[in-house]
Each structure stands twice: as structure tokens, then as C-alpha cells.
C-alpha positions in Angstrom: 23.9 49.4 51.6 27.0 47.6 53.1 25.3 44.3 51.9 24.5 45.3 48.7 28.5 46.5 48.1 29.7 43.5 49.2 27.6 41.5 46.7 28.8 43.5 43.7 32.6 42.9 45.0 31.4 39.4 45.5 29.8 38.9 41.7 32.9 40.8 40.0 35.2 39.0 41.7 33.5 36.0 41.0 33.5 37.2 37.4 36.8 37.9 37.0 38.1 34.7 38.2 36.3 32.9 35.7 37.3 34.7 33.1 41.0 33.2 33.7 39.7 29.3 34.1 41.0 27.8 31.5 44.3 29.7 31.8 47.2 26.9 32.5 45.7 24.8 30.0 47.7 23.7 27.4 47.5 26.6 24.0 46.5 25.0 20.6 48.8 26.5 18.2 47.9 26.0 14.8 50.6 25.6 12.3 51.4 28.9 9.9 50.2 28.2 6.4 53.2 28.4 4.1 52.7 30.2 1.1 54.9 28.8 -1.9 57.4 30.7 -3.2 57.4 31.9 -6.5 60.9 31.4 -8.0 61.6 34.6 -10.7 63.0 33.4 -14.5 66.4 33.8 -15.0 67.4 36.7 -16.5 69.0 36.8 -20.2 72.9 36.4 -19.8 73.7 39.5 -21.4 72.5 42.9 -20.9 69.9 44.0 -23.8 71.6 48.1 -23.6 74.7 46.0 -25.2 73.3 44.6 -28.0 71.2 47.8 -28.8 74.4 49.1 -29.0 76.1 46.5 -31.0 73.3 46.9 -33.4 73.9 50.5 -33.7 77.5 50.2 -33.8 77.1 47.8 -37.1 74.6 50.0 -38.6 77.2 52.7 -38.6 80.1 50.3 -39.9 78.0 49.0 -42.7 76.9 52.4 -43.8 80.6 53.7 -43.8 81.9 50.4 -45.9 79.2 51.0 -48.6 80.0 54.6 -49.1 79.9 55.4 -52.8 82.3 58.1 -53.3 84.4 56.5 -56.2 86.7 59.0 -58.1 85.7 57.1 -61.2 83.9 59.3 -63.7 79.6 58.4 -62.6 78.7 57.1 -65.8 81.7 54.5 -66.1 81.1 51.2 -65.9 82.6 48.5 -63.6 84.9 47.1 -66.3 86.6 50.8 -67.3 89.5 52.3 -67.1 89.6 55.7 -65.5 92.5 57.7 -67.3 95.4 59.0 -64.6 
């Protein structure tokens, strides 16, 4: 039985050892593959919430500068005279 242990020791330590024989050599290091880099478009230079609100903003100006409340009778034309 002793023989037979020391066999086994023998065999896994024979094992283990050659599990590490290529250990000190040198490592192959492969290089990293570099993915390319997506650049993003440039943004527009001026904010689109502004000129939604400009928009708006000369909607509302336009509708208050043709506002049709003349004092004039309704069915006068351009060329009469209201009287005072």
C-alpha cells in the first residue's frame, strides 16, 4: 500500500509540474482591436424651444396689428369720410 501511495504522489506531482512548463516563457500579447470612433453631428447653433417661441411670439404680434376694430361706420368705404 505504501508503494502504491507513493506512486500517486509520484504521478501528481509529476503532473503538476508539467502543467507550469512553459511558464517563464515569453507571453504573446496580441494587440487590442480599436474600434473607430463615431464622431456625433454638430448640433444646430440655436436651441429649436426658441424659435418655437419666436414663431409664436409673431403669430400673436401679427394677429394684434391686423385687428379690425375701426370706429368707421362697417359699410364705409376706404376713401370716406367718417363724420366727428
Amino acid at each position: 500500500m505504501f508503494t502504491k501511495t507513493t506512486a500517486l504522489a509520484a504521478a501528481v506531482a509529476i503532473s503538476a509540474s508539467s502543467v507550469f512548463a512553459g511558464g517563464l516563457s515569453p507571453e504573446i500579447v496580441e494587440t487590442p482591436v480599436m474600434e473607430e470612433v463615431m464622431v456625433a453631428p454638430a448640433g444646430p447653433s440655436i436651441d429649436p424651444t426658441y424659435i418655437v417661441i419666436g414663431l409664436i411670439a409673431a403669430l400673436l404680434i401679427a394677429t394684434s396689428i391686423n385687428d379690425d376694430d375701426e370706429e368707421g361706420p362697417p359699410d364705409c368705404d376706404p376713401f370716406c369720410i367718417a363724420d366727428e
